[in-house]
N, C-alpha and C positions, 0 to 999 in steps of 0.2 A: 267539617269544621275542625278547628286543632284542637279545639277539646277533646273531640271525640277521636285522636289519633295520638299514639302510644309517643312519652315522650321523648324517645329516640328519635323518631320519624320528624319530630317537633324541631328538637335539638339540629337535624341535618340539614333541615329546612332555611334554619335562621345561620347559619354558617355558611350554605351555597348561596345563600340571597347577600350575607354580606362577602362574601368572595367574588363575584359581582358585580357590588357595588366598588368595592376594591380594584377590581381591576380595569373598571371604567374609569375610576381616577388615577391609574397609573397611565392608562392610555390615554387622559386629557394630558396629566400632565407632559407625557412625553412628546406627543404632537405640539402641544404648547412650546417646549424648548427646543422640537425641528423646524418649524415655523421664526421661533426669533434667529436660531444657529441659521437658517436660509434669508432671512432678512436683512436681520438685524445682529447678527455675529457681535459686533462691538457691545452689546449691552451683558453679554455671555463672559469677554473679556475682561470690563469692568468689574462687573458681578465676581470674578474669579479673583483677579484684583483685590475689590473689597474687601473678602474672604482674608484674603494674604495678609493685609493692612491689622485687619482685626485678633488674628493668631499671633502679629506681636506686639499687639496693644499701643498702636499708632491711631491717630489721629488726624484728619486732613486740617488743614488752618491754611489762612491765609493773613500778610500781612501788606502797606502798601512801604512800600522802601526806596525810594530815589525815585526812578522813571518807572520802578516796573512792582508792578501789584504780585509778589511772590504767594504761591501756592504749594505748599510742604507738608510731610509728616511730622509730627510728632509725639516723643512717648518714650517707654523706655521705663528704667530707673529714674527718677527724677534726684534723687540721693549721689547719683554717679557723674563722672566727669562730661560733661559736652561734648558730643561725637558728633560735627558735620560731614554729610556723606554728600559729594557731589558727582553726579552722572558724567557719561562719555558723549559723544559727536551721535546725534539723532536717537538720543536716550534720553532717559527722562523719571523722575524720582523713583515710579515702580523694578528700575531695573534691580534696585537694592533690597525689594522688598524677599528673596529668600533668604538672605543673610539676615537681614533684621532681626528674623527671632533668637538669631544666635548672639546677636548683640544686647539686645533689649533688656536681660537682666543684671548688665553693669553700665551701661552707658546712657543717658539720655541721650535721645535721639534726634536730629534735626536734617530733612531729609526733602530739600528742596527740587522744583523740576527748576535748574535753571533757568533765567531769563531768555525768553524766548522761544523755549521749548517747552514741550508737553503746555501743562493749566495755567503756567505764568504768562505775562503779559508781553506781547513782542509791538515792538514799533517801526513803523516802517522808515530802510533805509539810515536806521541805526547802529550802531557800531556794538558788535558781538564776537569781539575779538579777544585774547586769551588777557590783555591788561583791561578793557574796558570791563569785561564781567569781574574782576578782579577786584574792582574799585565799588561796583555793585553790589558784589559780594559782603564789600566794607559795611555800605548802608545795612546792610540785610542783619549781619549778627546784631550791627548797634542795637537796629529798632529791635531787635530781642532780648537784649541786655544778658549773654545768658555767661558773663564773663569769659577767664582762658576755654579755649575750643580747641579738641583735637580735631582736626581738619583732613579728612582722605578723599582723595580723588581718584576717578577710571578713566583713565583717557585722556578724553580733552578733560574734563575735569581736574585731572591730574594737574597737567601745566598752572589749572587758573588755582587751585589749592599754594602749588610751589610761588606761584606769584603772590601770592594772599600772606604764603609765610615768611616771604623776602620782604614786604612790604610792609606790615603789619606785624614787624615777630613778637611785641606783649601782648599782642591778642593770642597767642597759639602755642600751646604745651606742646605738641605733635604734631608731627604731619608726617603722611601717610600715603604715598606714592602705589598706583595699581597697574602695570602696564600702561604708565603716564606720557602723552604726548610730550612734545617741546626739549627733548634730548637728541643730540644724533645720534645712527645706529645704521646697521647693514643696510643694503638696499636689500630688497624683497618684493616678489612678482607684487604685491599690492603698490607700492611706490614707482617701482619701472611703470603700473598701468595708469599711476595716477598721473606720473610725466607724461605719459603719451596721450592725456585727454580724457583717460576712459576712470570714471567712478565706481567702483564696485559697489557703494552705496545707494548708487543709482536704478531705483528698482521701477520694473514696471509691471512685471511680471510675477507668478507663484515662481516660477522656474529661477526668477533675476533671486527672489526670496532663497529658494534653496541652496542656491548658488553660496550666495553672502554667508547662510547659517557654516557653509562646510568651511565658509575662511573664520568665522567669529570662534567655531567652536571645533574641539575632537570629536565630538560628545555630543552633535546635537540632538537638540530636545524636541520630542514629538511633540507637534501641534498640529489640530486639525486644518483643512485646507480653508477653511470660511474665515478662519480665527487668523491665517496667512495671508487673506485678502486686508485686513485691516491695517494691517502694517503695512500694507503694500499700498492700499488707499492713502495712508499718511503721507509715506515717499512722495507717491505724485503730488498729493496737496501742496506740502511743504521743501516742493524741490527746488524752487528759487530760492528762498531762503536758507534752505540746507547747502544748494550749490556756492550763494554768497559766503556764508559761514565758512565753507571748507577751503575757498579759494585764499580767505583771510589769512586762516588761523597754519595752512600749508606753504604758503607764501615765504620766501627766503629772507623776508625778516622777521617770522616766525615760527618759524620751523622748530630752531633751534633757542626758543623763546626762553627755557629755564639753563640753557649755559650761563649767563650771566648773572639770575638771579639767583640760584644753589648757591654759590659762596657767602653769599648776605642771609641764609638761612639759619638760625640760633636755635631751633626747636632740635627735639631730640627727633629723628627722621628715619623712616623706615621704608624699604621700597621690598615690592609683591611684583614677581612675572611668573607667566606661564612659560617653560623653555618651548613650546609648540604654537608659541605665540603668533600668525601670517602677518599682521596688524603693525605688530610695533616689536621688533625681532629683539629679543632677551639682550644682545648685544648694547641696548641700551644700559643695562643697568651700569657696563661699566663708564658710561658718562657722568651717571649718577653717583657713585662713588667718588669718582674725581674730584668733582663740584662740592661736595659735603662737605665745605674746608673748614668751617666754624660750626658746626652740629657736633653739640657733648656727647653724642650716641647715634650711632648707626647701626641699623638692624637691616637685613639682606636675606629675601626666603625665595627661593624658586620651587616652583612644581610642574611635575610632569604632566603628562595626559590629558591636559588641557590647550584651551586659546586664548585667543584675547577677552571673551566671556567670564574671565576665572572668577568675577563675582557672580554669576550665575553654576560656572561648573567647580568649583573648589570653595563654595560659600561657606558651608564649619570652617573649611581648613583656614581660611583669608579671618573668618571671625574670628577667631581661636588667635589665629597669630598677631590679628590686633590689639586683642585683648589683654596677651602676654607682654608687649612692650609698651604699651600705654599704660598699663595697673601695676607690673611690677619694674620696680627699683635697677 
């Protein structure tokens, strides 16, 4: 009995029994998370996600706004100016979520999946083109009331920002250009392919996935291969509507969609590229430049060692630099 055994023996006892015990629940829980990462991958992702959201003190919310029930973050400084972040072409509020925390202590936050994409609301055979979400956009700040908004875009987000601030310029202190669609610029093997039919977006495969990260990024970012199926799940789901989108918003009377509207731009205006840009070749900023013909302030950063991801691969630096011409004078 342990009474009758010395309390050393006693002591070893209850330490291997909890060591044991311990390592029985290391090994539920890890089976537990190879079992959902083999099933269920997307619940790993969210969860990772979640994670993300909650280190910069964001909040999911949803509101209903024109035709489309928007689904967004929010959070931030509530004290600090309005900082709308809009997503690129098959992205979706989470792509901002590593930059967030670098914003969140001066900015309030408002960080929607655009219409259509990701958790908002899509309608079929509706128009999701770079002025229709533009005008959606419109409904969206009202029903938040959250007054002037600095406004940044990545991509396609970009153009429908630049249209937002052509359109609406007392709604908007700033805007904020990311490797922005709707300028012309060099051609580059992604454009020659996209004339020739072929999408690089167009995934079907892990391999189509790898393919795409080495044009998105210098840099890219390891991810497991389960966590590679999910995106790639998406692709297929949402390829008709991604293929309609892309054909719109690429189309030669869109292409070129913020030539006209940058001159009508009044907000102070800042453009962000990566020079290793494959997507949308650096060449464009000197469109952008051109066009800025009434903007009291232009600000111009490029960086190296990056892609067209530079909000996931240069996220301080693109924070930082936002931060600097938005707050200061």
């Amino acid at each position: 009995m342990l009474k009758d055994q010395p309390p050393r023996q006693i002591l070893i006892r209850r330490v291997k029994r909890r060591l044991k015990l311990l390592g029985l629940l290391v090994a539920c829980v890890v089976a537990v998370l190879a079992i959902i990462y083999l099933a269920a991958p997307q619940w790993l992702l969210r969860a990772a996600e979640m994670y993300q959201a909650q280190r910069a003190h964001l909040s999911e919310k949803s509101v209903q706004a024109g035709d489309t029930r928007w689904v967004y973050y929010e959070g931030g400084n509530r004290n600090g100016p309005t900082l709308v972040l809009l997503h690129g072409y098959m992205g979706n509020k989470e792509a901002w979520l590593p930059m967030a925390s670098y914003l969140a202590s001066n900015f309030h936050l408002v960080i929607p999946d655009l219409p259509g994409w990701g958790e908002s609301s899509r309608i079929a055979n509706a128009d999701y083109g770079y002025a229709a979400q533009a005008k959606r956009l419109r409904q969206f700040v009202d029903a938040l009331h959250p007054g002037a908004i600095a406004v940044a875009g990545h991509s396609m987000g970009g153009a429908i920002a630049g249209l937002y601030a052509a359109e609406y310029p007392r709604d908007v202190g700033a805007l904020i250009l990311i490797d922005s669609t709707g300028v012309p610029f060099k051609e580059n093997a992604f454009t020659r392919d996209l004339a020739a039919g072929h999408n690089r977006f167009d995934l079907h495969t892990r391999a189509d996935f790898d393919r795409l990260e080495s044009d998105l990024f210098v840099h890219p970012p390891w991810l497991p291969g389960r966590i590679k199926d999910v995106f790639v799940d998406r692709a297929v789901r949402d390829r008709d509507f991604d293929d309609r989108v892309l054909r719109a918003i690429a189309g030669p009377g869109q292409r070129n969609v913020l030539t006209a509207a940058l001159p009508k731009v009044t907000a102070p205006t800042m453009a962000i590229w990566c020079r290793q840009d494959q997507i949308i070749d650096v060449s464009a900023l000197d469109a952008i430049r051109a066009g800025l013909k009434s903007a009291p302030k232009i600000g111009v950063t490029e960086f190296s060692g990056c892609g067209h991801m530079s909000i996931m691969e240069r996220a301080q630096e693109i924070a930082d630099a936002i931060t600097r011409f938005v707050l200061m004078p």
